[in-house]
C-alpha positions as CSV (number, residue, x, y, z in Angstrom):
1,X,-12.3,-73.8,-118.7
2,X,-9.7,-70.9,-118.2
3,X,-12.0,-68.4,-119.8
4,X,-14.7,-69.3,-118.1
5,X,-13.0,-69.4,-114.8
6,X,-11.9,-65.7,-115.6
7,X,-15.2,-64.9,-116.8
8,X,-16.6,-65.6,-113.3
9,X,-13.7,-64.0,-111.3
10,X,-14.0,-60.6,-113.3
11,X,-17.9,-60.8,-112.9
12,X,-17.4,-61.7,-109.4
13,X,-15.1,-59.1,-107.9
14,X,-15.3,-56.4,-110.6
15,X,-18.6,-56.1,-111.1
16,X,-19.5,-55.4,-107.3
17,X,-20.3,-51.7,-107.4
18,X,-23.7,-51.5,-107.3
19,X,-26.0,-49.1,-110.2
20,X,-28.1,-46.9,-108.3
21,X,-31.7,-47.7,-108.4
22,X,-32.5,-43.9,-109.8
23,X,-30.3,-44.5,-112.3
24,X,-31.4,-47.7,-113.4
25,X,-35.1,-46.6,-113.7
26,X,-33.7,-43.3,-115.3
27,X,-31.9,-45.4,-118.0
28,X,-35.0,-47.6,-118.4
29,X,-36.9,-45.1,-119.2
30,X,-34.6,-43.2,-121.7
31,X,-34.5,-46.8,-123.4
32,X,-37.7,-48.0,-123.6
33,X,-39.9,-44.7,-124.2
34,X,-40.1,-45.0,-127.9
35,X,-39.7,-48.6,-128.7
36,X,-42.6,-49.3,-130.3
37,X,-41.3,-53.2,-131.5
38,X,-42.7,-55.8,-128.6
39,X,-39.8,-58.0,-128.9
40,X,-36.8,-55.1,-128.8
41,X,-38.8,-53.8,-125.8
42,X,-38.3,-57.2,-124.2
43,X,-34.7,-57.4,-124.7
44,X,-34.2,-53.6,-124.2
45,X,-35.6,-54.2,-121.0
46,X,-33.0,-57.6,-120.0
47,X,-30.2,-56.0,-121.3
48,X,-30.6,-53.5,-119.0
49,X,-30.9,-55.5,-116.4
50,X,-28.1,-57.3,-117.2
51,X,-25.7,-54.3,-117.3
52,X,-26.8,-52.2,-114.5
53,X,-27.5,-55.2,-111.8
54,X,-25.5,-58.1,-113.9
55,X,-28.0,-60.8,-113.2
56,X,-27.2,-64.4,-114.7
57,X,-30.3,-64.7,-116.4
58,X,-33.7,-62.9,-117.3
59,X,-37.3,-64.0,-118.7
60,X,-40.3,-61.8,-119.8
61,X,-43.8,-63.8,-119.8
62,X,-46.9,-61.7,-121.7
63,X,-50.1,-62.4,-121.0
64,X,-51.5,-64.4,-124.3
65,X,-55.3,-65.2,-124.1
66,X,-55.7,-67.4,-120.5
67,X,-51.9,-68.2,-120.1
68,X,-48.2,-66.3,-120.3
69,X,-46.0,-66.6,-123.2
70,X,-42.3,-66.7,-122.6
71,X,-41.3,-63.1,-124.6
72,X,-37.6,-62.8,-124.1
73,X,-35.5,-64.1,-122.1
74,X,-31.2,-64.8,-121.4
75,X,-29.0,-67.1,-119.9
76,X,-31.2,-70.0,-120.2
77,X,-32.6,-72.5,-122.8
78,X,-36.1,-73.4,-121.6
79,X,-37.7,-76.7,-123.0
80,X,-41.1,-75.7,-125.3
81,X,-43.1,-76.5,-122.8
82,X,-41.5,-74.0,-119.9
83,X,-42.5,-71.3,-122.6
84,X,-45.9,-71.2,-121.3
85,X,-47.3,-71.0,-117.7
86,X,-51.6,-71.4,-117.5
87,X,-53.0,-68.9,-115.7
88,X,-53.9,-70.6,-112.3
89,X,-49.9,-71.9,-112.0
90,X,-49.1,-71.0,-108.1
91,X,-46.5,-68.7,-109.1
92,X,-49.5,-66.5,-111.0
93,X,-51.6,-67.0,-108.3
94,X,-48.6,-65.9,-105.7
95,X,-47.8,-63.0,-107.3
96,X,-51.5,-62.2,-107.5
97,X,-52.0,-62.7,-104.5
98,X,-49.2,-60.7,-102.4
99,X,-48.7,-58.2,-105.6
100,X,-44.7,-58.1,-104.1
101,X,-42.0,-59.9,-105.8
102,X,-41.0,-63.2,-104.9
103,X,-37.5,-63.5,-103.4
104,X,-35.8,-66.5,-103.0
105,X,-32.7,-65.0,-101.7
106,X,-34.9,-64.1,-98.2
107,X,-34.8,-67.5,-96.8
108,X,-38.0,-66.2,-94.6
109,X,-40.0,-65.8,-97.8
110,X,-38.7,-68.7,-99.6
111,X,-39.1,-71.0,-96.6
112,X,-43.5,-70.1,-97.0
113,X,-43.2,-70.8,-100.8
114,X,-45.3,-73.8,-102.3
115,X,-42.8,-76.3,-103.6
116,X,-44.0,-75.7,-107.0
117,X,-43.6,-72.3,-106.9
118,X,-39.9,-72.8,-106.1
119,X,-39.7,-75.7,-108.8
120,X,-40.9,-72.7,-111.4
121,X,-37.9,-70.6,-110.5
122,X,-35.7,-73.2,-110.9
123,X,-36.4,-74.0,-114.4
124,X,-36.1,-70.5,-115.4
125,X,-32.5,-70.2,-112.9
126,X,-34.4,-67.3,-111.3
127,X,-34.1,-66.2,-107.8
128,X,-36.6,-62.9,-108.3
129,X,-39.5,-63.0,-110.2
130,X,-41.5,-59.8,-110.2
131,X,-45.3,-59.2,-111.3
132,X,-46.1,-57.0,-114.0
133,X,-49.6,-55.2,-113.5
134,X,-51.4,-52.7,-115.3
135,X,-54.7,-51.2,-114.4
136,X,-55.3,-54.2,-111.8
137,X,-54.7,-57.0,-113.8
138,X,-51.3,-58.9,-114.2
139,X,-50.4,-58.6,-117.8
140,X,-47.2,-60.8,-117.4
141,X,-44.0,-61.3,-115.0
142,X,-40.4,-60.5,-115.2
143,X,-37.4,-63.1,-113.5
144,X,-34.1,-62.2,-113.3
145,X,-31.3,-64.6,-111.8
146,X,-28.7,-63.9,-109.0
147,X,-26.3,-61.4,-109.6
148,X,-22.9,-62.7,-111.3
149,X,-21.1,-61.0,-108.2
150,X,-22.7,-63.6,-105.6
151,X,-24.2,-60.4,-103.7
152,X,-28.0,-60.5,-102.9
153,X,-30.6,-58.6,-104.1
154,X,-30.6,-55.4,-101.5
155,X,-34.2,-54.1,-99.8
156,X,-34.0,-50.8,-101.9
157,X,-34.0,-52.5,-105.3
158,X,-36.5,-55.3,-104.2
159,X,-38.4,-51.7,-103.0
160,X,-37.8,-50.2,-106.0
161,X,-39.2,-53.1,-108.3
162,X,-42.7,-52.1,-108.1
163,X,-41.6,-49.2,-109.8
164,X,-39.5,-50.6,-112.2
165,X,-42.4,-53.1,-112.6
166,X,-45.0,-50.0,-113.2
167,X,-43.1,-48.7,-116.1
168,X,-42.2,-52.3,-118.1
169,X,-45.6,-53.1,-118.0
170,X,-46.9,-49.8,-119.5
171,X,-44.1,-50.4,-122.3
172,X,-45.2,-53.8,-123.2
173,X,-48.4,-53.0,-123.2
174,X,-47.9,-50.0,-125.4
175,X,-45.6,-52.4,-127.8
176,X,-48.4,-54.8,-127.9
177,X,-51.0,-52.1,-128.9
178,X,-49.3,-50.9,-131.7
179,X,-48.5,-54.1,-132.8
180,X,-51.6,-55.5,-133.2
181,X,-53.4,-52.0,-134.6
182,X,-50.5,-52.5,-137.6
183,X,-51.3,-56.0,-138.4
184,X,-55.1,-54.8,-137.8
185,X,-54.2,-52.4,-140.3
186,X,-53.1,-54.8,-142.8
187,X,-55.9,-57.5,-142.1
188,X,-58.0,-54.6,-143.8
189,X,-55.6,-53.7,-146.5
190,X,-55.7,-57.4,-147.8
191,X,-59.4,-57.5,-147.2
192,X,-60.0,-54.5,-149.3
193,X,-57.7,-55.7,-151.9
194,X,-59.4,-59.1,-152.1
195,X,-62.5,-57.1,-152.3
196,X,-61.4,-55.5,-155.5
197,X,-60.0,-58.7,-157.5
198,X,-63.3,-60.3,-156.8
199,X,-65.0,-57.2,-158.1
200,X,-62.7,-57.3,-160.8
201,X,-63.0,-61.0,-162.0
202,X,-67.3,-60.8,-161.4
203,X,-67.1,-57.7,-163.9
204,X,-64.8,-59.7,-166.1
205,X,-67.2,-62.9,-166.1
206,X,-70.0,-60.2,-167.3
């Protein structure tokens, strides 16, 4: 109990001074920019989060098919079946919809939220949960909880988000590419080699 009352007191009135925005997306950036490994892109991507705006939790969801896969995520321990939202959840279809991310901490916002949608963020101890789109589609959606410092969220980084949004998504979807053109690549290499120990065993049975 003492350490993690201390815990909360350093991250509460040390940890006030706020990271630039530039410098956040600067650092992002620099990180991410040849990560080509989907899951360290993820966590690249939370931990830097974590550190420059020291949010309690963070989740990644990827597009998988018709629904979003939980990717990565911190600071919470989501049941299997919180690991997956279908696509026509409200939360999708809010984020769709108004293409801005959701705030909880703007009690305007939050008051015009579906209770599901607010039930969502719950679960996943989120107060923000941004929309990840590339080229028109949403390819998945980054949450991230309140700050450990008790200070909201201010209007230049939820302005800034968009942004920060633009260049995860490209990222992930780069990670993803390269991913699946390697085990492409490797589907072929065992189908080529199965190709020659059948050739081999019909030219033995001759």
């Amino acid at each position: 109990p003492t350490k993690n009352l201390l815990t909360h007191l350093t991250d509460r009135f040390l940890f006030q001074k706020r990271a630039p925005v530039k410098e956040i997306l600067r650092r992002l950036s620099e990180r991410i920019i040849t990560i080509l490994d989907l899951h360290q892109v993820a966590e690249t991507i939370l931990d830097t989060f974590e550190e420059s705006l020291r949010a309690e939790t963070g989740s990644i969801f990827l597009r998988n098919g018709e629904g979003y896969t939980l990717l990565r995520s911190y600071g919470i321990s989501l049941k299997k079946e919180i690991k997956e939202i279908e696509a026509g959840d409200p939360l999708l279809a809010c984020l769709i919809k108004d293409r801005h991310p959701v705030n909880l901490e703007d009690e305007l916002t939050a008051s015009k939220l579906p209770v599901t949608v607010s039930q969502w963020m719950e679960r996943l101890k989120a107060v923000l949960a941004v929309p990840l789109f590339l080229q028109g589609g949403l390819i998945g959606l980054l949450t991230l909880g309140k700050k450990k410092s008790d200070q909201e969220y201010t209007p230049e980084e939820i302005d800034y988000f968009p942004t920060v949004a633009g260049q995860v998504a490209i990222a992930l979807s780069n990670a993803r590419l390269y991913q699946e053109s390697i085990e492409a690549r490797k589907k072929i290499e065992e189908m080529q080699l199965e190709l020659i120990h059948r050739e081999k065993m019909a030219f033995v049975a001759d």
